[in-house]
Backbone and ligand atoms as CSV (ligand in chain L), in Angstrom:
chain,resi,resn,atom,element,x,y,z
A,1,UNK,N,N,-2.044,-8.373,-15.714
A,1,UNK,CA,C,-1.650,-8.285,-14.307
A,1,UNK,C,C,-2.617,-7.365,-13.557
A,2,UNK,N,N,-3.334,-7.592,-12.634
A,2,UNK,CA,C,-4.218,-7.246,-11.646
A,2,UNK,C,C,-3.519,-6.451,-10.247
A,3,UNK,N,N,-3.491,-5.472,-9.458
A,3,UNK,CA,C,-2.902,-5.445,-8.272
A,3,UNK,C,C,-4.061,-4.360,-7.583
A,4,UNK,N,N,-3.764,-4.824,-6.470
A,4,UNK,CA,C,-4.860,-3.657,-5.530
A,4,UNK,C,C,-4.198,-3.072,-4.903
A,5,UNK,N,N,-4.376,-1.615,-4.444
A,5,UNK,CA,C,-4.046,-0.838,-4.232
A,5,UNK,C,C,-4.791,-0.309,-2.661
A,6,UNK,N,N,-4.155,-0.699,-1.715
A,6,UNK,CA,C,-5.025,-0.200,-0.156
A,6,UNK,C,C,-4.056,0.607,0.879
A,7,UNK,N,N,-5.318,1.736,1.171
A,7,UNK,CA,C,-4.642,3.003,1.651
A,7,UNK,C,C,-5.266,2.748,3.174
A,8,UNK,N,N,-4.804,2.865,4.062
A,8,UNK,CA,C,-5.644,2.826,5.268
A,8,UNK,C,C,-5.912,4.700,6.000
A,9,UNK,N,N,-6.437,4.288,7.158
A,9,UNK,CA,C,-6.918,5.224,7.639
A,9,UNK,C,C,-6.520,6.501,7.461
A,10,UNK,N,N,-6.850,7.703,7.599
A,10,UNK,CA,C,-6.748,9.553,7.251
A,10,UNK,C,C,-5.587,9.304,5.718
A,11,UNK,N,N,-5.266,8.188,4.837
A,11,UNK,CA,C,-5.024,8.922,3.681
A,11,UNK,C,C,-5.874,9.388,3.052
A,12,UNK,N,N,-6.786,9.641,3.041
A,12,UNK,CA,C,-8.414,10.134,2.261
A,12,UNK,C,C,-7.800,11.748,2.363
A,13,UNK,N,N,-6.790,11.432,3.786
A,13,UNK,CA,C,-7.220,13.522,4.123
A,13,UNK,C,C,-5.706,14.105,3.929
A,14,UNK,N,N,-5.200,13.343,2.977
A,14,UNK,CA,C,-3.871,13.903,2.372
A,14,UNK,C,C,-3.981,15.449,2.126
A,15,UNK,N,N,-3.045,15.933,2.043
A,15,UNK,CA,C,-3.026,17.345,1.937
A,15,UNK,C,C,-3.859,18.354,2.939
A,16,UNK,N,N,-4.457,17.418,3.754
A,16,UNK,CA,C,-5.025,18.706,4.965
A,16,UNK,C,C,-4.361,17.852,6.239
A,17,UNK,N,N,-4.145,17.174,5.922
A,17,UNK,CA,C,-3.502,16.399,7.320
A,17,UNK,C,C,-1.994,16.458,7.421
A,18,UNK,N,N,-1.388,17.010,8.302
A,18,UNK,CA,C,-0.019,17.280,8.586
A,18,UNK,C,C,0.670,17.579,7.358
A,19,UNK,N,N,0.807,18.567,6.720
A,19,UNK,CA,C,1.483,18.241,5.436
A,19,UNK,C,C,2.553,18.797,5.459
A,20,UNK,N,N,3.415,19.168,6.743
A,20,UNK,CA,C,5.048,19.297,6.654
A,20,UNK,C,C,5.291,17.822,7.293
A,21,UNK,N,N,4.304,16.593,7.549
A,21,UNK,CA,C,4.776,15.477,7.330
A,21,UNK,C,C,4.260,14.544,5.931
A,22,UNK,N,N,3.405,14.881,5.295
A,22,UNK,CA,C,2.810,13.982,4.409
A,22,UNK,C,C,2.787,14.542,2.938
A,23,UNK,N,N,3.153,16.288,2.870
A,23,UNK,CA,C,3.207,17.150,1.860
A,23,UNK,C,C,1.644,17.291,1.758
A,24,UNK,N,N,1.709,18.120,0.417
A,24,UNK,CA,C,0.359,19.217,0.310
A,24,UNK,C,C,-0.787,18.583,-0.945
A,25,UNK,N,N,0.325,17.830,-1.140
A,25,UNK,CA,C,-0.891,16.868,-2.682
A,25,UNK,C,C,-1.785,15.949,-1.880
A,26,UNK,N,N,-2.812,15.888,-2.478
A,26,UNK,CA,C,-4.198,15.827,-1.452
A,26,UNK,C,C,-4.371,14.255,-2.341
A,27,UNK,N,N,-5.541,13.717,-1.515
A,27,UNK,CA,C,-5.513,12.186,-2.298
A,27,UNK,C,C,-6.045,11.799,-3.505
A,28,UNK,N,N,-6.637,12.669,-4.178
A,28,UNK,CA,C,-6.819,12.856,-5.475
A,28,UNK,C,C,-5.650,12.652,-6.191
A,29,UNK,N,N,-4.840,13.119,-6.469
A,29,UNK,CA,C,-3.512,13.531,-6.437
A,29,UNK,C,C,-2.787,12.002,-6.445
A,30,UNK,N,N,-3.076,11.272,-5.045
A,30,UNK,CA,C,-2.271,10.181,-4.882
A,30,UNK,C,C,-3.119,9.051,-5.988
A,31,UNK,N,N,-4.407,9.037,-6.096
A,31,UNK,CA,C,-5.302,8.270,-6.791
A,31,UNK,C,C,-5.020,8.276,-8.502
A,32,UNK,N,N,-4.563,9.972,-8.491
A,32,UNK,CA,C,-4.645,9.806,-9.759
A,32,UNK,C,C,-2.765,9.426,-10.744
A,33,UNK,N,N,-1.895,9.357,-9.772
A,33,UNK,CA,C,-0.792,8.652,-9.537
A,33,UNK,C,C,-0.738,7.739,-9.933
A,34,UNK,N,N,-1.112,6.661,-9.352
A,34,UNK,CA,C,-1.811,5.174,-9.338
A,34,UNK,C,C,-2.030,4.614,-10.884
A,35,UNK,N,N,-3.332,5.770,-10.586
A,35,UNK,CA,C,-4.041,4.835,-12.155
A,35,UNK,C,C,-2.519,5.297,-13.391
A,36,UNK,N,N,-2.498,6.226,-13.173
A,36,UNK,CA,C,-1.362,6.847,-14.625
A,36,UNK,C,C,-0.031,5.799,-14.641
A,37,UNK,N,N,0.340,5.414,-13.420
A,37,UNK,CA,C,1.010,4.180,-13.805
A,37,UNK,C,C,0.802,3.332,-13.801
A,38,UNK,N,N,-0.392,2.726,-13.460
A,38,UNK,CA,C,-0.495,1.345,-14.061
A,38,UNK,C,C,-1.378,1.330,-15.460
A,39,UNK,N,N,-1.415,2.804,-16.143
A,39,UNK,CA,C,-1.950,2.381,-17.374
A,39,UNK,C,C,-0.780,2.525,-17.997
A,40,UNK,N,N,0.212,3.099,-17.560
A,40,UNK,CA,C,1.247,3.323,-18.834
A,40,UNK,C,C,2.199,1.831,-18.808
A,41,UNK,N,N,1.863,1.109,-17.359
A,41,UNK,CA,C,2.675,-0.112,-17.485
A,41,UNK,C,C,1.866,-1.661,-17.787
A,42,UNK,N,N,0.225,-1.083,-18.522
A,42,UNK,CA,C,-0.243,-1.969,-18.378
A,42,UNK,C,C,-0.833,-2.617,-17.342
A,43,UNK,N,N,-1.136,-2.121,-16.118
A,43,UNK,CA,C,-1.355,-2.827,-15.414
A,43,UNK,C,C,-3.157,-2.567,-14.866
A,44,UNK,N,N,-3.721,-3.378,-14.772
A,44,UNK,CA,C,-5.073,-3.204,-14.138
A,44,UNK,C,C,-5.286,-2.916,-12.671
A,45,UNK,N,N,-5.704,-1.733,-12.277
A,45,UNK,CA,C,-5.714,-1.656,-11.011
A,45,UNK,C,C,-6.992,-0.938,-10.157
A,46,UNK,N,N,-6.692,-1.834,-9.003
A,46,UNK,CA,C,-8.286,-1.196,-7.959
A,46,UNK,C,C,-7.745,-0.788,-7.226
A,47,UNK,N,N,-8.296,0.701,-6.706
A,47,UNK,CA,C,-7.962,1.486,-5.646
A,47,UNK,C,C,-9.276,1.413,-4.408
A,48,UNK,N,N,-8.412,1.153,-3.206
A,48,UNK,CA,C,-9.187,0.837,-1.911
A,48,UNK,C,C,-8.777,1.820,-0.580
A,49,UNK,N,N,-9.549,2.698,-0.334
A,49,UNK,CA,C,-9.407,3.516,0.915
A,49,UNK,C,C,-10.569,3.204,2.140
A,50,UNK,N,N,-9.871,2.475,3.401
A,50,UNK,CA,C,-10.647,2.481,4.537
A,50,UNK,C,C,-10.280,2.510,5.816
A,51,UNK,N,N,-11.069,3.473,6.581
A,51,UNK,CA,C,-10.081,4.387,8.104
A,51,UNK,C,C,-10.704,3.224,9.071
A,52,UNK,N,N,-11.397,1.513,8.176
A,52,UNK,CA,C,-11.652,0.827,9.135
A,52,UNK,C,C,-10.644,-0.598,9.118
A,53,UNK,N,N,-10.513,-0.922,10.284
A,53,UNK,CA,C,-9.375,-1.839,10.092
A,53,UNK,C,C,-10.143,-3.288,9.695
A,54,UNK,N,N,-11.485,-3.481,9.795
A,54,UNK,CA,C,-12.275,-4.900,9.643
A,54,UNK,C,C,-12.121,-4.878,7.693
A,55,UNK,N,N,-12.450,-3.455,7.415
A,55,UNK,CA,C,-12.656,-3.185,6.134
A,55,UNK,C,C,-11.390,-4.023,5.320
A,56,UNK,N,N,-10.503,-3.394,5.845
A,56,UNK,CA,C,-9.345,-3.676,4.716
A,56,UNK,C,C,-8.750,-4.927,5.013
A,57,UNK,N,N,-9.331,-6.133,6.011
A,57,UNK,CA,C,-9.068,-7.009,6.388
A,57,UNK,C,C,-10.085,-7.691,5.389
A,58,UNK,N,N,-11.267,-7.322,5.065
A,58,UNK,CA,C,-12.344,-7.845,4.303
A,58,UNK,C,C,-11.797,-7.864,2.965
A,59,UNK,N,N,-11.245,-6.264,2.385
A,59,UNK,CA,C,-11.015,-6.438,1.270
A,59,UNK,C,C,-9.389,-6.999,0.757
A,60,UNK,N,N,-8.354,-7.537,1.358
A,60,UNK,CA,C,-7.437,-7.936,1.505
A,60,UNK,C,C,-7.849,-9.684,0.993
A,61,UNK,N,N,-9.157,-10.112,1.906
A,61,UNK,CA,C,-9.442,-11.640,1.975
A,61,UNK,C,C,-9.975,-11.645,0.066
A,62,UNK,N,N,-10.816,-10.822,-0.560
A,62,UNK,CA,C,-11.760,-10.593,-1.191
A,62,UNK,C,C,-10.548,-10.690,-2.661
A,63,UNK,N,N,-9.297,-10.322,-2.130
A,63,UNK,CA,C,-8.249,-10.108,-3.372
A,63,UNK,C,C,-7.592,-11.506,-3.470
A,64,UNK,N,N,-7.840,-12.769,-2.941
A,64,UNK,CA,C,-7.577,-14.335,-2.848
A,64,UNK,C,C,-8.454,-14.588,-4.420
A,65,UNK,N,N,-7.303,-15.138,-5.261
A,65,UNK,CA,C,-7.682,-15.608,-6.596
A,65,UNK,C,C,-8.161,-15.012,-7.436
A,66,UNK,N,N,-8.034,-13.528,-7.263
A,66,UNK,CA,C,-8.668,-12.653,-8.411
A,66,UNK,C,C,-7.171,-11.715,-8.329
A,67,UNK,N,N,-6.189,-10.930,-7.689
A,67,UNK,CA,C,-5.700,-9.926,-7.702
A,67,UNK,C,C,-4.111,-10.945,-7.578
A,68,UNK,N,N,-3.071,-10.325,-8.605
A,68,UNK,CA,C,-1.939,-10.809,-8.854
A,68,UNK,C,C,-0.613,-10.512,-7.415
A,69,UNK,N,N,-1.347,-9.063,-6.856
A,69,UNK,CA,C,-0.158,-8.297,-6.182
A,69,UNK,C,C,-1.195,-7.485,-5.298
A,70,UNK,N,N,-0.566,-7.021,-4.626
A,70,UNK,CA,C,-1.184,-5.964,-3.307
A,70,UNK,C,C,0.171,-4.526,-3.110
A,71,UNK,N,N,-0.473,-3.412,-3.481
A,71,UNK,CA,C,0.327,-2.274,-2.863
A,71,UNK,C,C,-0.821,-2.047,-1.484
A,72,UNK,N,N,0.150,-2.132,0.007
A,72,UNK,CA,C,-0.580,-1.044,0.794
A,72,UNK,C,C,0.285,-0.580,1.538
A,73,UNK,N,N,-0.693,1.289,1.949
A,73,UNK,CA,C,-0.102,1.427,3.529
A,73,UNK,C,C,-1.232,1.503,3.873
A,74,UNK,N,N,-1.230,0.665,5.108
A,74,UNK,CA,C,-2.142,0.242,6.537
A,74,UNK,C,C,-1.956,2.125,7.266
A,75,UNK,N,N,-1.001,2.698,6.731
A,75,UNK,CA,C,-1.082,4.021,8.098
A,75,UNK,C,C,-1.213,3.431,9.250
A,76,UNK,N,N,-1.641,4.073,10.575
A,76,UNK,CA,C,-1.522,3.446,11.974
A,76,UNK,C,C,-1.780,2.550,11.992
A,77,UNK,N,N,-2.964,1.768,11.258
A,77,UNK,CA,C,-3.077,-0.585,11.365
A,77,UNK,C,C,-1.282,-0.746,10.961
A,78,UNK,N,N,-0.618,-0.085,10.191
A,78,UNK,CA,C,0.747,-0.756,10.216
A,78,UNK,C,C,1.338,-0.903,11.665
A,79,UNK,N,N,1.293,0.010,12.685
A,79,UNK,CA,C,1.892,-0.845,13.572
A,79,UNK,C,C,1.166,-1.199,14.909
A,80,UNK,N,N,0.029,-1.585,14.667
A,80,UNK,CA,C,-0.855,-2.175,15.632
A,80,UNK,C,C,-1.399,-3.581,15.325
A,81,UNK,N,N,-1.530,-3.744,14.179
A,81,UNK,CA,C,-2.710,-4.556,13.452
A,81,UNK,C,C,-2.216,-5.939,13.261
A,82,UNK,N,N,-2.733,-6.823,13.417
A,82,UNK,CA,C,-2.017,-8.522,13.598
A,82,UNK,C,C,-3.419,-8.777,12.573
A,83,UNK,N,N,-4.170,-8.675,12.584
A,83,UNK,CA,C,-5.175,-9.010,11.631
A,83,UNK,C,C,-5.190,-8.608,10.336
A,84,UNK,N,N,-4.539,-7.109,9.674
A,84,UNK,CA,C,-3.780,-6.978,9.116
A,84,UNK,C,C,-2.581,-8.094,8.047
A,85,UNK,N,N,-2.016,-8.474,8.951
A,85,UNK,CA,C,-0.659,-9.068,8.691
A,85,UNK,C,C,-1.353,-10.182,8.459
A,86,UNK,N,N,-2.268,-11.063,9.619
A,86,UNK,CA,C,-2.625,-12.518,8.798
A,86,UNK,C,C,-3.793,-12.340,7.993
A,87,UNK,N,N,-4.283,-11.222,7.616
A,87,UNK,CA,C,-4.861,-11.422,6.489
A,87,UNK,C,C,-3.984,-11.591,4.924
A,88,UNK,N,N,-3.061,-10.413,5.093
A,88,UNK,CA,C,-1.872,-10.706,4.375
A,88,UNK,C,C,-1.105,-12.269,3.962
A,89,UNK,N,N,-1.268,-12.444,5.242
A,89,UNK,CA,C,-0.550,-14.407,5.152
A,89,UNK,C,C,-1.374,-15.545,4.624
A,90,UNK,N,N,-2.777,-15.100,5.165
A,90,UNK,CA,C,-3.674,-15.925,4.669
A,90,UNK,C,C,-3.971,-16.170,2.912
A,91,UNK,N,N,-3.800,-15.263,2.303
A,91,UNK,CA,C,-3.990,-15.270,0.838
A,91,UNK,C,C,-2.740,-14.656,0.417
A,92,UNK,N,N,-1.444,-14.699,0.609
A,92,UNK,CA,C,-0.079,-14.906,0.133
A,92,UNK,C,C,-0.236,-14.319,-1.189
A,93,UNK,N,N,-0.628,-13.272,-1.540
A,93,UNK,CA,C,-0.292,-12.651,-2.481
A,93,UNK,C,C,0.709,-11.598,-2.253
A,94,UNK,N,N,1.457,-11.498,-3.353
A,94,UNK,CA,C,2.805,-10.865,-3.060
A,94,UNK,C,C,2.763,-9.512,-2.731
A,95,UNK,N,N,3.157,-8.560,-1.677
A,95,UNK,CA,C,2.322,-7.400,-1.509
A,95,UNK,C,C,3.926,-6.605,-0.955
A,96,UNK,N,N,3.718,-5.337,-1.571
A,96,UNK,CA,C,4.734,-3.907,-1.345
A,96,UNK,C,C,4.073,-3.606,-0.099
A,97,UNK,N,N,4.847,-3.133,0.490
A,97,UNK,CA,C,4.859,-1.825,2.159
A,97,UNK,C,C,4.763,-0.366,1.481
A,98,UNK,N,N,3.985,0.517,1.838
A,98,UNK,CA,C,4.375,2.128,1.688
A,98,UNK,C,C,3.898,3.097,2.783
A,99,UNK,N,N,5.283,3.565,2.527
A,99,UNK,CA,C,4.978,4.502,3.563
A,99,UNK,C,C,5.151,6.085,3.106
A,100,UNK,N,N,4.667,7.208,3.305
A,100,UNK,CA,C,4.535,8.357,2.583
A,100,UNK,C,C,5.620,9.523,3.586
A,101,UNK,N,N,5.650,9.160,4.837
A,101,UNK,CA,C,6.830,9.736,5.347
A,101,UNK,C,C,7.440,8.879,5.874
A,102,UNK,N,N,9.162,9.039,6.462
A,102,UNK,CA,C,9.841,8.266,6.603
A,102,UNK,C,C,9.787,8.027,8.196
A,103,UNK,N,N,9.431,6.652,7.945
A,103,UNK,CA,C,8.877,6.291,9.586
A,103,UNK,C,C,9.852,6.116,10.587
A,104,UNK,N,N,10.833,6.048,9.732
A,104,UNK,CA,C,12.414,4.801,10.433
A,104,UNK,C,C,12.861,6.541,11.766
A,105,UNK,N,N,12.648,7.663,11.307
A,105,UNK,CA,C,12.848,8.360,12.204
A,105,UNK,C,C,11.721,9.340,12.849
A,106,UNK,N,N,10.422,8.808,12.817
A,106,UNK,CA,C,9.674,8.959,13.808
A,106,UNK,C,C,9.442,8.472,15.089
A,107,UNK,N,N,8.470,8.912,15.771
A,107,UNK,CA,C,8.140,8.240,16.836
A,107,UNK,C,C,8.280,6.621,17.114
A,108,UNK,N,N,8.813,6.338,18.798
A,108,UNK,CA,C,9.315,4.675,18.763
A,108,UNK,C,C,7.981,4.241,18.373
A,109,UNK,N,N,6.511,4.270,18.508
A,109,UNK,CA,C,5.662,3.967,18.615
A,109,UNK,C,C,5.464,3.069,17.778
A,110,UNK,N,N,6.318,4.157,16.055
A,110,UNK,CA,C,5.808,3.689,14.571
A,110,UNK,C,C,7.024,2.732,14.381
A,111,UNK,N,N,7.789,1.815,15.232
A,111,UNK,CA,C,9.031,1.424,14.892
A,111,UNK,C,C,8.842,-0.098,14.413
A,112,UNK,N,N,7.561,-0.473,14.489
A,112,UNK,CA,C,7.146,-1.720,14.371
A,112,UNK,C,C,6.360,-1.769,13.467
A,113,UNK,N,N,6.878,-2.024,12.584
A,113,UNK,CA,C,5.134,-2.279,11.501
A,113,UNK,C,C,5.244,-4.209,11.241
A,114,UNK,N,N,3.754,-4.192,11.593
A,114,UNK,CA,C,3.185,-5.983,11.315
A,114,UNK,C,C,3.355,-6.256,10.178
A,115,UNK,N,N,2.489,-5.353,9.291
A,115,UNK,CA,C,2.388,-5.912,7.795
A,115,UNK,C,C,2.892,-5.958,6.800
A,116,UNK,N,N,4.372,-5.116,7.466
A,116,UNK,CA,C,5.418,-5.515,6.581
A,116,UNK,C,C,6.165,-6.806,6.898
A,117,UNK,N,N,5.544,-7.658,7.969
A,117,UNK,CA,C,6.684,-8.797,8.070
A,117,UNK,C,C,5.814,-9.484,6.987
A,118,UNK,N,N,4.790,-9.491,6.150
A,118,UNK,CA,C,4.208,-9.966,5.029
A,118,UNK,C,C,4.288,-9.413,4.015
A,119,UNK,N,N,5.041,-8.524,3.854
A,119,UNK,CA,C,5.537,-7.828,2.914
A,119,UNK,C,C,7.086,-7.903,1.826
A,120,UNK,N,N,7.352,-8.309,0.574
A,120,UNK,CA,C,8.715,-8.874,-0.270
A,120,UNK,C,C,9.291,-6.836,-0.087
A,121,UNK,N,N,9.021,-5.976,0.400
A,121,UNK,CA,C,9.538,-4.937,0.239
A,121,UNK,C,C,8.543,-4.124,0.807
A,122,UNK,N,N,9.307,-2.824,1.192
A,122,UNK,CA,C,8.723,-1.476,1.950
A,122,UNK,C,C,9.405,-0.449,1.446
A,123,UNK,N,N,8.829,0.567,0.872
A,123,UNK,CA,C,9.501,1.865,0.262
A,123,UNK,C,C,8.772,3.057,1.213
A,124,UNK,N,N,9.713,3.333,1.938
A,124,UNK,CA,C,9.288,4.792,2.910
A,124,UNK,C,C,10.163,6.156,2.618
A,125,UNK,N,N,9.483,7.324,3.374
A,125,UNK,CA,C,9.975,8.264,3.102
A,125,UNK,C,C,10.243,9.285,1.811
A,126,UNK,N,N,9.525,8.664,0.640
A,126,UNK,CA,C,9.397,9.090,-0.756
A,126,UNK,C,C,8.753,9.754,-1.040
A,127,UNK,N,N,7.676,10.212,-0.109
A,127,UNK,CA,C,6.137,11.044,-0.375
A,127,UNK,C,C,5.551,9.742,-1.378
A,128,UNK,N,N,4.757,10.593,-2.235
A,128,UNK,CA,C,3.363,9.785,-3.382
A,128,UNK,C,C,4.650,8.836,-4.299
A,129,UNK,N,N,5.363,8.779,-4.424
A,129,UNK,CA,C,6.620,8.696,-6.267
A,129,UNK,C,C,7.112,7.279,-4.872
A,130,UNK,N,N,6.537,6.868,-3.699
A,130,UNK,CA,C,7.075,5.371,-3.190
A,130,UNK,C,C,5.573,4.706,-3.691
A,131,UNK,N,N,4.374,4.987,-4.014
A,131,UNK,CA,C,3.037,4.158,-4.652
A,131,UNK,C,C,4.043,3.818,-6.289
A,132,UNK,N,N,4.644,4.803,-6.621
A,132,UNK,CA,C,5.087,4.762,-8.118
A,132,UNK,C,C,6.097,3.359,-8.047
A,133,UNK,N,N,6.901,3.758,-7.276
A,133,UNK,CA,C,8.234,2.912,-7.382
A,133,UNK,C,C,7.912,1.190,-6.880
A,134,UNK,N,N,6.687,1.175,-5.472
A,134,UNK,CA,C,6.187,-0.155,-5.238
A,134,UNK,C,C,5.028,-0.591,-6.578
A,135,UNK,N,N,4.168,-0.272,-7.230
A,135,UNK,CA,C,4.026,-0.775,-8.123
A,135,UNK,C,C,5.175,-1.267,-9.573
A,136,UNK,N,N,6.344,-0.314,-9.590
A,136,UNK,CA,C,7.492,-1.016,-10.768
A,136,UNK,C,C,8.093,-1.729,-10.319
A,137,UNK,N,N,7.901,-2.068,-8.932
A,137,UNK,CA,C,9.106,-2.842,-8.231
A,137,UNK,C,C,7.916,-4.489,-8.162
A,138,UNK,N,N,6.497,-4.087,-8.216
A,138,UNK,CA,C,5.304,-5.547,-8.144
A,138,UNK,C,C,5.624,-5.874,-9.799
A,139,UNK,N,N,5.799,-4.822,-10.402
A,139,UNK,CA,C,5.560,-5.440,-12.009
A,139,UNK,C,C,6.565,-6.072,-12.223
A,140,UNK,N,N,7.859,-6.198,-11.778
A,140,UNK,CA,C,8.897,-6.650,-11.959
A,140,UNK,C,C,9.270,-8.087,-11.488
A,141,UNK,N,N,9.005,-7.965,-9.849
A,141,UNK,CA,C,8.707,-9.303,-9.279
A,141,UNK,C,C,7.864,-10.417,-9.840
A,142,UNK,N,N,6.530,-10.053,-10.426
A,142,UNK,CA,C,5.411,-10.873,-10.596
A,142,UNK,C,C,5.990,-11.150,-12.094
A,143,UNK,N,N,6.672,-10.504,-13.183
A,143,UNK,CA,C,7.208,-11.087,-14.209
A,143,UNK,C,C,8.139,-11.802,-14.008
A,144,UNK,N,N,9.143,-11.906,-13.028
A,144,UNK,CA,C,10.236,-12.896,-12.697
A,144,UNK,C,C,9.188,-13.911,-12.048
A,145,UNK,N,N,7.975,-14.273,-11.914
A,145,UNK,CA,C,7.263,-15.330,-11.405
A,145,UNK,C,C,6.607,-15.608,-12.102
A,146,UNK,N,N,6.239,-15.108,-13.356
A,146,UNK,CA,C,5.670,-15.565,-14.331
A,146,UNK,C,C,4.327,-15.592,-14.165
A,147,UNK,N,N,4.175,-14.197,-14.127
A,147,UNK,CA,C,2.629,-13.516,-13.932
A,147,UNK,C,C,3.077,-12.725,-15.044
A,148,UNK,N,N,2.077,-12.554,-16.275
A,148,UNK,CA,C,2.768,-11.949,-17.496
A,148,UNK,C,C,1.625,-10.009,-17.261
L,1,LIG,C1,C,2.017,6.445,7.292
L,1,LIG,C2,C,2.865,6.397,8.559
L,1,LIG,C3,C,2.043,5.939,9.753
L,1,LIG,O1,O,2.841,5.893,10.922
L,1,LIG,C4,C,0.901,6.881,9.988
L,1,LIG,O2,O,0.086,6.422,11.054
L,1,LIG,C5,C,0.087,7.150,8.778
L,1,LIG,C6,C,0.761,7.271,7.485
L,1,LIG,C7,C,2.783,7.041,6.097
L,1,LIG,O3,O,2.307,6.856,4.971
L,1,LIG,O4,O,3.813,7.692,6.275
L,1,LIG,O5,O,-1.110,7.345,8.846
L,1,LIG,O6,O,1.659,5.109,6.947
């Protein structure tokens, strides 16, 4: 099982960026998260960070017939981004929402996210341990579909 892993814009600057909203573990931290569970569950995984929105639209298209599953948070492309979302639609691979603080009571601004309407699930408000829980929650799905 294959899944990619895409962080959008200022998660690079975890732990210096707001961290009585995002906490103090820096993205190292979130990277090295990642890999530790998908080696302990077996799973093969690529990690993708870009503060450009063409980027992760590129590498979204690039995961069509090679990548089983998609974890992302878009960060602010979540609720702006329509290119985003049909890149998402366009190559229908089954893809988790994350969000690292809980958006549902922030600003109206963030009340809309696109790329979760292409999304089988969204785990917010968890800090880093919602990357944990949307990858057990892809390994689970993609074995009930018979992605081994
Ligand atoms: C975020 C929430 C977004 O609203 C924000 O723009 C981010 C991070 C989160 O992980 O909580 O950059 O996606």
């Amino acid at each position: 099982m294959r899944l990619l892993v895409i962080n959008g814009p200022n998660i690079n600057m975890l732990g210096i960026r707001e961290p009585s909203i995002y906490g103090k573990e820096d993205f190292h931290a979130l990277q090295e998260l990642v890999r530790k569970t998908c080696s302990q569950e077996g799973i093969e995984v690529e990690l993708f960070q870009s503060n450009h929105e063409g980027a992760i639209v590129d590498k979204i298209q690039s995961a069509y017939g090679v990548m089983d599953g998609i974890v992302i948070n878009p960060a602010a492309y979540t609720h702006t981004s329509v290119a985003i979302l049909d890149a998402l639609k366009a190559v229908a691979i089954p893809a988790v929402e994350v969000h690292i603080s809980d958006v549902k009571t922030r600003e109206d601004f963030r009340q809309i996210s696109y790329a979760g309407m292409a999304c089988i699930k969204t785990y917010m408000g968890l800090g880093l341990d919602g990357y944990r829980q949307a990858i057990l929650y892809l390994k689970q799905y993609l074995n009930e579909h018979g992605v081994g």
